[in-house]
VEXDREN-2710 file (C-alpha; in Angstrom, 1 decimal):
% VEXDREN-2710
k/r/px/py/pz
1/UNK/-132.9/-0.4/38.8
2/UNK/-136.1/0.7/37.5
3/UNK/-136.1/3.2/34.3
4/UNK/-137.2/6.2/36.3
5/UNK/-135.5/5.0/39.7
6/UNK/-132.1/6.3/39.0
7/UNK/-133.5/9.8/38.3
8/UNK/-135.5/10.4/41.6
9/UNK/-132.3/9.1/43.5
10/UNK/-130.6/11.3/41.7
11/UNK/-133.2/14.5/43.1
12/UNK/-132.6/13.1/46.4
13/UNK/-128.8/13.5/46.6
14/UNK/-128.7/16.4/45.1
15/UNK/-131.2/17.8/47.6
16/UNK/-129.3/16.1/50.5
17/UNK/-126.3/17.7/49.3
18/UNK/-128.4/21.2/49.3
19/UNK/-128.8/21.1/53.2
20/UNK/-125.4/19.9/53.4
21/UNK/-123.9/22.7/51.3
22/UNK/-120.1/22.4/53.5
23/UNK/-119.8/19.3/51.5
24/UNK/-117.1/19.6/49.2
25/UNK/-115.9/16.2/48.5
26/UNK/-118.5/13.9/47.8
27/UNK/-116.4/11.0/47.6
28/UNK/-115.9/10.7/51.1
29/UNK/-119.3/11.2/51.7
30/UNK/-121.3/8.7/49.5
31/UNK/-120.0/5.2/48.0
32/UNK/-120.6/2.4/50.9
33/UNK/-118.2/-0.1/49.9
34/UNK/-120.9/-3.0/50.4
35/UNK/-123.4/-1.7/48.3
36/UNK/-124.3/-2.9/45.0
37/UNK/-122.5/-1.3/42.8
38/UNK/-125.9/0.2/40.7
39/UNK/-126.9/1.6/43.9
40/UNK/-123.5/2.4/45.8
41/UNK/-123.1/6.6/44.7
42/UNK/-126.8/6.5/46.9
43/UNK/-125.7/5.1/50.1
44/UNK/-123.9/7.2/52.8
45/UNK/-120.5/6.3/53.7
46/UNK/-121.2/7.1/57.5
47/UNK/-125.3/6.7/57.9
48/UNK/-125.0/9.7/60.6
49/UNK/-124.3/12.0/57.5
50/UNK/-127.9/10.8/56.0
51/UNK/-129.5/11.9/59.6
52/UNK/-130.7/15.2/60.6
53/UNK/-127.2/17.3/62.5
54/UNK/-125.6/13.8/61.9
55/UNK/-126.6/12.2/65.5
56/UNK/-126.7/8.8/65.9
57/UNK/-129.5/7.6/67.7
58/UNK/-129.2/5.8/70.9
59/UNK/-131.9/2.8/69.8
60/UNK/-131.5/1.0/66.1
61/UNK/-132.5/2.2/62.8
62/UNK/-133.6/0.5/60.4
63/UNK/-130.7/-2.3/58.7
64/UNK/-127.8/0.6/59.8
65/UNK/-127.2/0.3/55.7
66/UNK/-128.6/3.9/55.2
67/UNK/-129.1/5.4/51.3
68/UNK/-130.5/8.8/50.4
69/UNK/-134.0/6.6/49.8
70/UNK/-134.3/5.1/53.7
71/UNK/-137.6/5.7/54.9
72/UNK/-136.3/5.2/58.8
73/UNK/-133.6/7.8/58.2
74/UNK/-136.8/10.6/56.9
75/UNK/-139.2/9.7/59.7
76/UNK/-136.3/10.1/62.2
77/UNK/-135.5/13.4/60.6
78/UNK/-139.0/14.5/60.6
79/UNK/-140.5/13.0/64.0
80/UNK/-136.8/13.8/66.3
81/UNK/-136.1/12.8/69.7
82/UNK/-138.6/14.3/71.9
83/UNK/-141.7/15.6/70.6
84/UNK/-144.2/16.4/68.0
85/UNK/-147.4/18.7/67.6
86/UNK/-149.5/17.5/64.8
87/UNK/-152.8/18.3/64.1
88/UNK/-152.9/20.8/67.1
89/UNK/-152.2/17.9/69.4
90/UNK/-148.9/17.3/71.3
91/UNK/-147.1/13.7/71.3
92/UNK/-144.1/12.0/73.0
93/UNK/-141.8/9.8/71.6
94/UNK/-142.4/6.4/72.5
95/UNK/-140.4/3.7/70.4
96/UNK/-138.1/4.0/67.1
97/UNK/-138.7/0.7/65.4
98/UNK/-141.6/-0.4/68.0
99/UNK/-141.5/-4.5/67.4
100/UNK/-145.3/-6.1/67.8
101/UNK/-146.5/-9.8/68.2
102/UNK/-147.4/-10.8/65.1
103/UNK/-148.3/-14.5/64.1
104/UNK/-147.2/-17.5/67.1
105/UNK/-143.3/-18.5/67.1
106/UNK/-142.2/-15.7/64.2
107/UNK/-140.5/-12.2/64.7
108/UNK/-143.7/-9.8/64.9
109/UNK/-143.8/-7.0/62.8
110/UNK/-142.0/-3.5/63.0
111/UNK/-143.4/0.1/62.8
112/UNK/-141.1/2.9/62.2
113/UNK/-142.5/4.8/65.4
114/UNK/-144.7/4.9/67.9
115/UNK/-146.0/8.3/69.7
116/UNK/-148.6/9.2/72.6
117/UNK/-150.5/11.4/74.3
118/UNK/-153.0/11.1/77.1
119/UNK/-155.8/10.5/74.5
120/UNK/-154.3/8.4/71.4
121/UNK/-151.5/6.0/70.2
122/UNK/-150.3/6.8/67.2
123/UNK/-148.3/4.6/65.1
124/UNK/-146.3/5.5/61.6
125/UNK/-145.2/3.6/58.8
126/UNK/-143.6/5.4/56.8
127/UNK/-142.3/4.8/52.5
128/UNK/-139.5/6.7/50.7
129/UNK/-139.6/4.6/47.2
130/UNK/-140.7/1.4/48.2
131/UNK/-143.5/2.2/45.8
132/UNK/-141.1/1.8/43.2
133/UNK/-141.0/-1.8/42.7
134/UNK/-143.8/-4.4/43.1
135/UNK/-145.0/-5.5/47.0
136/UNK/-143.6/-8.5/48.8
137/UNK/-145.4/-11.8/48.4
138/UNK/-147.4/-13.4/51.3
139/UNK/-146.3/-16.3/53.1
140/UNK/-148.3/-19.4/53.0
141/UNK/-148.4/-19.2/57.3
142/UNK/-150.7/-16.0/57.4
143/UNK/-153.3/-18.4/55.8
144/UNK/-153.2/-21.1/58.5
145/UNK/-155.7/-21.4/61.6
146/UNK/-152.5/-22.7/63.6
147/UNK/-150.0/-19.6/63.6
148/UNK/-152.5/-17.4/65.2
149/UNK/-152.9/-16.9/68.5
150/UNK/-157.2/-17.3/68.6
151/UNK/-159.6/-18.6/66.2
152/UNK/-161.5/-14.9/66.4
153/UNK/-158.6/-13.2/64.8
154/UNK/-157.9/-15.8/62.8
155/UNK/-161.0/-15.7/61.3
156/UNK/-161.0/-12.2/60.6
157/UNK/-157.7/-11.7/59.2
158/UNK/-157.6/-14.9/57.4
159/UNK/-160.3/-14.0/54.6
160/UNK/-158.8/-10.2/54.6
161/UNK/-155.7/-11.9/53.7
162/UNK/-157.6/-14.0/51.0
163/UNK/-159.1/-11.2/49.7
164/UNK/-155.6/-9.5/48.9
165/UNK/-153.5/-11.7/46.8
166/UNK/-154.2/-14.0/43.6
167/UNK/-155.2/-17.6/43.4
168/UNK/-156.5/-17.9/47.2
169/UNK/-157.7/-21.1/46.4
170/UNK/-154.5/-23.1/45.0
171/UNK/-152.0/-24.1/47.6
172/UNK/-148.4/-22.2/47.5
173/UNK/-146.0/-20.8/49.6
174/UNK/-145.7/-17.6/48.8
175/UNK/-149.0/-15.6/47.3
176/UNK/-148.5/-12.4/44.7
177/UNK/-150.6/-9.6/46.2
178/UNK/-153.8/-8.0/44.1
179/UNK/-152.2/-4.8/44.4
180/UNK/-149.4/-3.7/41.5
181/UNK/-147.5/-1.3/43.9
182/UNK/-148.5/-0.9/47.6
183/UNK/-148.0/-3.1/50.4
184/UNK/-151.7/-3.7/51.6
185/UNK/-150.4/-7.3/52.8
186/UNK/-147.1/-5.4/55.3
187/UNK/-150.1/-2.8/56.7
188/UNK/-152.5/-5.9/57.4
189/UNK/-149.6/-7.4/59.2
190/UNK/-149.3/-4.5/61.0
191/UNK/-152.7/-3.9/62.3
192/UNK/-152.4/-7.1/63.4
193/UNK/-149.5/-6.3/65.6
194/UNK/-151.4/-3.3/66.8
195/UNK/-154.3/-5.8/67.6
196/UNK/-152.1/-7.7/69.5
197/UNK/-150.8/-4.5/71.1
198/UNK/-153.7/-3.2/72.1
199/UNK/-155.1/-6.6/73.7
200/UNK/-151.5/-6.9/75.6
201/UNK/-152.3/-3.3/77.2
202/UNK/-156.3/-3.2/77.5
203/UNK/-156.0/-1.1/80.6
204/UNK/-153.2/1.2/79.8
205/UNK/-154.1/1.7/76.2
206/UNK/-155.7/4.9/75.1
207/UNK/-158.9/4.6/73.7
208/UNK/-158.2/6.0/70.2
209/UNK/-155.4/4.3/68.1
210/UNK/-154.3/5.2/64.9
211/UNK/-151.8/4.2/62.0
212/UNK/-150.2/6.6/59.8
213/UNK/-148.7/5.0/56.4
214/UNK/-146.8/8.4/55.5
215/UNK/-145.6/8.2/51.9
216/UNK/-143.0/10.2/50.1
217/UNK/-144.6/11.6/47.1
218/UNK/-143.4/12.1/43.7
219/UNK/-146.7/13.0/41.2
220/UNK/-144.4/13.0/38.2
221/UNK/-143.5/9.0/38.6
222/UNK/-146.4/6.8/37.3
223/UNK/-145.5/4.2/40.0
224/UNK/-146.7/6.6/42.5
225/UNK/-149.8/7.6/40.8
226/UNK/-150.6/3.9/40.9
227/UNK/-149.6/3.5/44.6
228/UNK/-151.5/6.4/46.0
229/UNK/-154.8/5.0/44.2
230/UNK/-153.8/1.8/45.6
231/UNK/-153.3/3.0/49.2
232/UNK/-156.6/5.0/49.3
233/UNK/-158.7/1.9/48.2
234/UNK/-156.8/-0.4/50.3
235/UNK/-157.5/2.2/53.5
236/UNK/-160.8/2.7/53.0
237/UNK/-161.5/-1.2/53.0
238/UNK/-159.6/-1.8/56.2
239/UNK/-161.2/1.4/58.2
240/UNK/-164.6/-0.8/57.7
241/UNK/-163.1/-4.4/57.5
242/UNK/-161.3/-3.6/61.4
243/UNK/-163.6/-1.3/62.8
244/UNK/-165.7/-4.0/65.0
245/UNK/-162.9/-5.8/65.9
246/UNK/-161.1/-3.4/67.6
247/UNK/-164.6/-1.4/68.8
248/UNK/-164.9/-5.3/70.6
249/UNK/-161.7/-3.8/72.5
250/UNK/-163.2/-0.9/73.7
251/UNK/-160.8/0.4/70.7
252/UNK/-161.5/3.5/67.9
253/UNK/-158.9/2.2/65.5
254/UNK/-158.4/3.9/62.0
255/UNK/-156.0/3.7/59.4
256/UNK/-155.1/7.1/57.4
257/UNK/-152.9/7.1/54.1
258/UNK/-151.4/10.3/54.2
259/UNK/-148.8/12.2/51.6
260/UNK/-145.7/13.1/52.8
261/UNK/-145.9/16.4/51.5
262/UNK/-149.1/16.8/53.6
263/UNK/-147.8/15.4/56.2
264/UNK/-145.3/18.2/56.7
265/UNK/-148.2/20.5/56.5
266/UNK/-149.9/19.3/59.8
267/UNK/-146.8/19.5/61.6
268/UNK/-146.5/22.8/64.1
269/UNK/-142.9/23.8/63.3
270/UNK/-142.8/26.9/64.9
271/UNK/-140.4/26.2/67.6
272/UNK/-138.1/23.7/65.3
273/UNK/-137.7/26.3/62.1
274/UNK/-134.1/24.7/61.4
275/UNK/-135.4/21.1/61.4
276/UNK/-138.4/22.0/58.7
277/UNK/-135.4/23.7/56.9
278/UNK/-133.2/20.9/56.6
279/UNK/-136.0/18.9/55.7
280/UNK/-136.3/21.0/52.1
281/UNK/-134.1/17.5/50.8
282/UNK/-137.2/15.5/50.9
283/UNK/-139.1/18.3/48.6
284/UNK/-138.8/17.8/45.0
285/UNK/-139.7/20.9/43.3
286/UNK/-142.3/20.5/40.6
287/UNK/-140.0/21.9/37.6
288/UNK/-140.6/20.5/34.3
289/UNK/-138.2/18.4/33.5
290/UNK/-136.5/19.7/30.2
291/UNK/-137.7/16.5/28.3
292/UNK/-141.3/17.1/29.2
293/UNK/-140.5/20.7/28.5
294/UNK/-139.7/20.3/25.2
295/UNK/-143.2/18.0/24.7
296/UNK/-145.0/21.1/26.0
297/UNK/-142.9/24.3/25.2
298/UNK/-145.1/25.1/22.0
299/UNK/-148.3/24.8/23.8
300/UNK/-146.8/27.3/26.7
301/UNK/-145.2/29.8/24.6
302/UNK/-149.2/29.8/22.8
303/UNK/-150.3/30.3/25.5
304/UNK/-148.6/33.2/27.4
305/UNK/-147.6/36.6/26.9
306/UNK/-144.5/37.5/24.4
307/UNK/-142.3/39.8/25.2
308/UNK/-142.5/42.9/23.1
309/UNK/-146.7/42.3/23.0
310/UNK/-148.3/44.2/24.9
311/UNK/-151.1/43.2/27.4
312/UNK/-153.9/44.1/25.0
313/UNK/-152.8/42.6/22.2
314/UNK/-152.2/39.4/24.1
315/UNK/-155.4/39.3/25.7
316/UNK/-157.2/40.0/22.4
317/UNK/-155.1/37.2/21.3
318/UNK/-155.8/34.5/23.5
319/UNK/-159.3/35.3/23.8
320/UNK/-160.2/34.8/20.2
321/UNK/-157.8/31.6/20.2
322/UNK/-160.3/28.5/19.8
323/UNK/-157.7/26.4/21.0
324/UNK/-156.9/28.2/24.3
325/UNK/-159.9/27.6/26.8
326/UNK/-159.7/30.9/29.0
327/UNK/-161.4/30.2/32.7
328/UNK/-164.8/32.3/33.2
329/UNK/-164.0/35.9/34.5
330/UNK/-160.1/36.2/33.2
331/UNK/-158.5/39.2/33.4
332/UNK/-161.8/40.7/34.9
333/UNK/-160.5/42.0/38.1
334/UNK/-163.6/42.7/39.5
335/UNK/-164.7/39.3/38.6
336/UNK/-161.8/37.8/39.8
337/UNK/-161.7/39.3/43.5
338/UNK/-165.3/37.9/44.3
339/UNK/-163.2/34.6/44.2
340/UNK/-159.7/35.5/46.0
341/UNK/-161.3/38.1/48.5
342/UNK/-163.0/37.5/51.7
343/UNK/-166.5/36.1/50.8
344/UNK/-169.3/38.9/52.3
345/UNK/-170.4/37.9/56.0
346/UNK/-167.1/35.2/56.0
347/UNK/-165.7/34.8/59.7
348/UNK/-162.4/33.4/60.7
349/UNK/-161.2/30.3/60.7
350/UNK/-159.5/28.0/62.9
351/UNK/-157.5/25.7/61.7
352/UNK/-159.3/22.6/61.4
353/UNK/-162.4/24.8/59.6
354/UNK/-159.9/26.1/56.8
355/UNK/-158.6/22.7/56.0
356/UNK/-162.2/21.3/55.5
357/UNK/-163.7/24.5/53.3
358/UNK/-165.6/22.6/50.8
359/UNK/-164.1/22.7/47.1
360/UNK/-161.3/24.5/47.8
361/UNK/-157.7/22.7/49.2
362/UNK/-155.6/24.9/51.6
363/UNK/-152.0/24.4/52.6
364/UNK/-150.4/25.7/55.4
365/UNK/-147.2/27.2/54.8
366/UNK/-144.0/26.0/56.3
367/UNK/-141.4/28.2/54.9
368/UNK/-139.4/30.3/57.2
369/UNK/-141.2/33.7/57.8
370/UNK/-144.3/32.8/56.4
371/UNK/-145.5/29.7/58.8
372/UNK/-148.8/31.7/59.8
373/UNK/-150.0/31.9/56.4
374/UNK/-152.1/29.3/54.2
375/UNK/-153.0/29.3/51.0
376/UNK/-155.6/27.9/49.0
377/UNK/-156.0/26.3/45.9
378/UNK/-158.2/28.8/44.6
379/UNK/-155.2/31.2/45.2
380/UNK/-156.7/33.1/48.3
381/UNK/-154.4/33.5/51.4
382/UNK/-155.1/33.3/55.3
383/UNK/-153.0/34.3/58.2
384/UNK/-153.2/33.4/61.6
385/UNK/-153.4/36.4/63.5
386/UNK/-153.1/36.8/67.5
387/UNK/-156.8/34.9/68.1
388/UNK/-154.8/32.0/66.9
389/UNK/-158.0/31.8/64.1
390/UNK/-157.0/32.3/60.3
391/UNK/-158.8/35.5/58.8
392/UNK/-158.7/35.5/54.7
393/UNK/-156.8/38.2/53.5
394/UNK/-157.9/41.0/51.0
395/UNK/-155.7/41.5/48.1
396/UNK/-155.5/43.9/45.3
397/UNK/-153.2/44.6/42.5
398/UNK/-149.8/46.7/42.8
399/UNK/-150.5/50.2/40.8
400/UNK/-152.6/48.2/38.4
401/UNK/-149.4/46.2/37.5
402/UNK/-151.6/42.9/37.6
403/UNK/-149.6/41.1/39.9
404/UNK/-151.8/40.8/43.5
405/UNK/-150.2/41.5/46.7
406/UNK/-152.1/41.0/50.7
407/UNK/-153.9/43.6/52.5
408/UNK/-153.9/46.7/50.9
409/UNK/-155.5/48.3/53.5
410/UNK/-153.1/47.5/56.4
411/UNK/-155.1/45.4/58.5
412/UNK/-152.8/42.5/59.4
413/UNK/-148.7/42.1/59.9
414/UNK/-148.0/40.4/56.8
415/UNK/-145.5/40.8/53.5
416/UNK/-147.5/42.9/52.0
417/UNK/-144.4/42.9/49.6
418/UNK/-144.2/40.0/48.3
419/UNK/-146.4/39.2/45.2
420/UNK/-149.3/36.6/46.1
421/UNK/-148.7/34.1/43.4
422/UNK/-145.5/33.4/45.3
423/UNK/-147.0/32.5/48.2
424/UNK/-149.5/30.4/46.1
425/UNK/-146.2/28.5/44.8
426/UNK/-144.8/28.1/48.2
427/UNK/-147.7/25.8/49.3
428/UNK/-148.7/23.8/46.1
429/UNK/-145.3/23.4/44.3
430/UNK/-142.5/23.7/46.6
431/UNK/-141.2/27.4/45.9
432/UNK/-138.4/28.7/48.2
433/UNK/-137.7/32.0/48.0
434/UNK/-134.3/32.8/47.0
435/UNK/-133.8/29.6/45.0
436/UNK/-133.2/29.9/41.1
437/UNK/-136.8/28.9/40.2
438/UNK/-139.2/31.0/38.3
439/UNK/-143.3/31.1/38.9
440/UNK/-144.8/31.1/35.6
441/UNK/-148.2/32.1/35.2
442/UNK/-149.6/30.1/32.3
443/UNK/-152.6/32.2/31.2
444/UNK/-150.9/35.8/31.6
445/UNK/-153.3/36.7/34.2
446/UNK/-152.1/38.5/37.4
447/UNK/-155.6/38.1/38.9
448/UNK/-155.2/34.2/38.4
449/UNK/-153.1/32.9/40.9
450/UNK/-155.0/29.6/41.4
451/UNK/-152.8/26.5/41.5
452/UNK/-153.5/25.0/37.9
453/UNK/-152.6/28.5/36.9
454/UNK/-149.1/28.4/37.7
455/UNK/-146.0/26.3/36.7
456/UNK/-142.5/26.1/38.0
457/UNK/-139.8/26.6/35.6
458/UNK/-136.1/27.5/35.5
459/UNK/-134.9/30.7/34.2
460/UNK/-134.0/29.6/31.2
461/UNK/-137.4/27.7/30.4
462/UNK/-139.3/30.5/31.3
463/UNK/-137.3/33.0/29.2
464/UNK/-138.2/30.6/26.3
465/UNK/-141.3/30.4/26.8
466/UNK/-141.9/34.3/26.9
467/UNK/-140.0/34.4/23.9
468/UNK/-140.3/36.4/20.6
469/UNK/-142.2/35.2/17.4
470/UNK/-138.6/35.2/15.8
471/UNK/-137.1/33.9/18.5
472/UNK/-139.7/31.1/18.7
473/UNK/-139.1/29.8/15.3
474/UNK/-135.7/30.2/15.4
475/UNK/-135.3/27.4/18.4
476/UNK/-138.8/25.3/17.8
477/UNK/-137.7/22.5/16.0
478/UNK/-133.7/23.0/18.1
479/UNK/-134.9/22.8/21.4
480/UNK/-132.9/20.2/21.8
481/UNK/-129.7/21.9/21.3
482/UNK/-131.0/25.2/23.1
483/UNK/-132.4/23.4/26.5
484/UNK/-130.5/20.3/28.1
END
């Protein structure tokens, strides 16, 4: 098991267990007898239990050995049984575990699922922690002229095989691939079976065809970083290395690698509010961990606002600190609100224009009783208001309190209670409201509720880190002993 492995499957029980909170005795629920035994307190005794209401599809999936990390369980919780809206566009369910030809005389490749619509095929791939340890190896029979079923795809996938494993030119039977985490040589195989796919049903097939390689995402795991950076590279390469062969099909083929995070994002949940909910166990809230809490804490506390200092003192503080860089314009309200207000002359948005606004990353929102809203880096908020388009909402402070709330003015039926830095947390680091997690702001600005503004931290860390001069010298070098 890799170092960090056993702590992310730990996240992912305990999250599990969250949405399964009638769980009492875990015994009976986790510890599959054939496991090994470094893994076995992560696989489900009963693999329904690991599925979304516990239903056991009528079709296959996956090996049937189901552990809290089983990509096939998470795309069937997220995709279901019927249908999906992403991207404003309605799917069906085709296939769970769709099987494609792949090379002559071998078992073709497998992709998760496959969904349709009049105008596109869409197929997913999906990773829970694959990423975690290196790719598979290439077989020496993806190299040979022989196994394929034409020399014109032979010839094209042959080199782009090549091209992504070591030592090409020596003769082996299995090849290490160029990448350190990601799987470029299981997606190549796969657009090959889509190839394939697409050739079998020329007439049927619709003329757009797309892959999704969905990917759980964990930032704070350096494996991931890698894989992501991987992914990208490897997805921009084979959107230009396929493009002709598939245009020779009368075929618009693209490959997208896409967060799963993001992924939830595009999804229209608004008729399926208990799904999205129970989906929460695949969301890892971006807390500091208390180790990396104790690297940072005296940084933090330097940064923020003590208690017992008031907010002149502190700002006259911080602002002649040479060490503390404060952005342009902080704590300048009016200077401030030319960036979170509606720009002068700014229309409304539909949903595809707010997602590409230039500089600036939006999130839709997905929590229950806030799914019109979105939320920007930049920490403005949108709602999506009965034109179906998303206006940017005005926001001011409450009584000069510092902390902004939406549409003072009435305009729109929002919360115009709750605080807008929350809402800002909701999108960018998994805030729920209700759970046990405080929003910190780290520069002590109300006006500043961008996303590299804001930190989520447990009651007890944040307490700490708007603690006293006394009582920050008192636990300093003991942090240890105070946080565990």
């Amino acid at each position: 098991m890799e170092n960090n492995e056993k702590e992310i499957l730990d996240l992912l029980k305990d999250n599990l267990l969250m949405v399964n909170q009638d769980i009492k005795d875990t015994d009976s629920f986790f510890g599959y007898e054939n496991a090994k035994s470094e893994y076995k307190d992560y696989y489900l005794i009963d693999f329904t239990n690991n599925l979304y209401q516990s239903t056991k599809p009528a079709f296959e999936l996956g090996t049937g050995l189901e552990a809290v990390r089983s990509s096939a369980a998470m795309i069937y919780n997220t995709i279901g049984t019927d249908s999906i809206i992403i991207d404003n566009k309605k799917y069906k369910l085709v296939k769970y575990e769709d099987v494609l030809d792949g090379l002559k005389g071998r078992q073709g490749p497998h992709l998760d699922v496959s969904l349709e619509n009049n105008e596109e095929r869409l197929f997913i791939e999906a990773k829970c922690l694959e990423w975690i340890n290196e790719p598979e190896k290439l077989i020496n029979s993806y190299l040979n002229v022989e196994n394929y079923y034409d020399q014109k795809e032979a010839s094209h996938f042959i080199p782009i095989f090549k091209m992504l494993i070591e030592d090409s030119n020596i003769k082996k039977e299995k090849y290490n691939s160029i990448y350190k985490h990601y799987n470029s040589k299981q997606m190549t195989i796969h657009i090959l079976g889509i190839y394939h796919w697409c050739k079998k049903n020329l007439t049927t097939t619709p003329k757009t065809v797309k892959l999704l390689n969905i990917v759980w995402d964990y930032d704070t795991a350096e494996q991931y970083k890698v894989e992501e950076k991987e992914g990208l590279e490897y997805t921009g390469f084979a959107n230009i290395a396929f493009r002709n062969l598939f245009k020779d099909l009368g075929i618009d083929f693209t490959l997208e690698y896409i967060r799963y995070s993001d992924f939830l994002n595009r999804v229209d949940w608004t008729n399926d509010l208990e799904r999205r909910n129970y989906l929460r166990r695949y969301e890892i809230k971006e807390t500091i961990s208390n180790n990396d809490f104790n690297k940072q804490f005296k940084i933090l506390w330097k940064k923020t606002k003590h208690k017992n200092e008031d907010q002149t003192t502190y700002i006259s503080r911080v602002s002649n600190d040479p060490d503390i860089n404060l952005p342009i314009g902080a704590f300048n309200k009016e200077e401030s609100s030319k960036r979170y207000n509606p720009k002068e002359n700014e229309s409304s948005y539909t949903k595809d224009q707010l997602l590409n606004i230039k500089n600036e990353k939006w999130v839709l929102l997905s929590n229950q009783y806030y799914t019109k809203y979105a939320v920007s880096s930049e920490g403005r908020v949108a709602f999506l208001d009965k034109d179906n388009l998303y206006h940017i909402l005005k926001q001011d402070d409450d009584l000069h309190k510092y902390y902004l709330r939406l549409d003072p003015d009435g305009e729109y039926p929002v919360d115009h209670q709750i605080e807008v830095y929350k809402l800002i947390a909701m999108g960018f680091l998994g805030k729920k409201i209700g759970d046990s997690y405080d929003v910190h702001h780290i520069i002590n600005d109300g006006y500043n509720c961008r996303e590299n503004n804001l930190l989520l931290l447990t009651r007890t860390q944040h307490n700490f880190v708007h603690s006293t001069e006394s009582k920050f010298h008192e636990i300093e070098n003991n942090l240890d002993k105070y946080i565990r």
